[in-house]
C-alpha positions in Angstrom: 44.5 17.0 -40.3 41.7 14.4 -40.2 38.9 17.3 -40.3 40.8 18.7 -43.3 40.5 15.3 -45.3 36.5 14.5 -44.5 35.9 18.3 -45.4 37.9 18.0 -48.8 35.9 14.7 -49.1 32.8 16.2 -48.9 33.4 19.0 -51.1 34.9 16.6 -53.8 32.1 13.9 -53.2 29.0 16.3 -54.3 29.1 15.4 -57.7 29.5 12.0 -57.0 27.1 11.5 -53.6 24.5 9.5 -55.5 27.5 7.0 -56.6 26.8 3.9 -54.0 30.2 3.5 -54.0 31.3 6.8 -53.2 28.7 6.8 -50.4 30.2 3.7 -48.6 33.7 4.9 -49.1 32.7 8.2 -47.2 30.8 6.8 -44.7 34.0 4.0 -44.3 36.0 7.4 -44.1 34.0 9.0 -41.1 32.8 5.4 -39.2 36.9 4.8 -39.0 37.5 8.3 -37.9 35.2 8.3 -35.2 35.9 4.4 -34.1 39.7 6.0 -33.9 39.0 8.5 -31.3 36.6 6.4 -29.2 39.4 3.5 -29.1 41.5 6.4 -28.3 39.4 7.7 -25.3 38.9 4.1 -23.9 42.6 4.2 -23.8 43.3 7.6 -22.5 40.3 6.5 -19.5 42.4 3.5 -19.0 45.4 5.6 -18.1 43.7 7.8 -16.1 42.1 5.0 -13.6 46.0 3.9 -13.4 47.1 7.2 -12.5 43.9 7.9 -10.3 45.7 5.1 -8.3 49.1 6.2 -7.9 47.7 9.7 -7.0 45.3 7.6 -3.8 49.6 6.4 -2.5 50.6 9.9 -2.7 52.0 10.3 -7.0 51.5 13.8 -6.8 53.0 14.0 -10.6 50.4 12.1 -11.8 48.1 14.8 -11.2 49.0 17.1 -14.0 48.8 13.8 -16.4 45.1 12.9 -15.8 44.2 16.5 -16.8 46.2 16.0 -20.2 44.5 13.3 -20.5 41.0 14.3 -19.4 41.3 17.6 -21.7 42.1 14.8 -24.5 39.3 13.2 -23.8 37.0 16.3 -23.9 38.5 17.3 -27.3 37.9 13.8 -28.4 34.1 13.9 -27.5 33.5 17.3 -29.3 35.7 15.8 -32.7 33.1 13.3 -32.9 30.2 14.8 -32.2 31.6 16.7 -35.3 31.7 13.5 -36.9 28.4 12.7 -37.0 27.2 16.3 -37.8 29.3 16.4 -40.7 28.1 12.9 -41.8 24.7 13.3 -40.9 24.7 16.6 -43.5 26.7 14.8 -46.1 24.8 11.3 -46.0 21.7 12.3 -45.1 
């Protein structure tokens, strides 16, 4: 899993984390992990709207789809707010 890779990255990268390069490649690592998810949530809230709207003509399916997709969303926001802690403590 992603969180798998960044933590073997960080464990790995604390000989090297005064190497410049290694520095840019891990922050490269976690800027594209967490761009991923937020493109992924922009999508996910697109699909939602859609479905809010076939819910308001009576898509009573739908329903069970936006709260896949809103649980997503959640576990999305908390994966990248563990982004940033996990960079913030190796970068910083």
């Amino acid at each position: 899993m992603l969180f798998d890779k960044l933590y073997n990255e960080k464990e790995d990268s604390k000989a090297d984390r005064k190497k410049p390069i290694v520095l840019k490649k891990v922050k490269r690592g976690f800027d594209s992990a967490e761009d991923s998810l937020l493109s992924e949530i922009e999508d996910w809230q697109f699909d939602i709207e859609s479905l809010r709207a076939k819910v308001a003509n009576g898509d009573t399916d739908s329903i069970t789809k936006i709260v896949e997709l809103s649980l997503n969303i959640e576990e999305a926001e908390k994966q990248i707010k563990i982004i940033q802690s996990e960079k913030s403590a190796l970068l910083d």
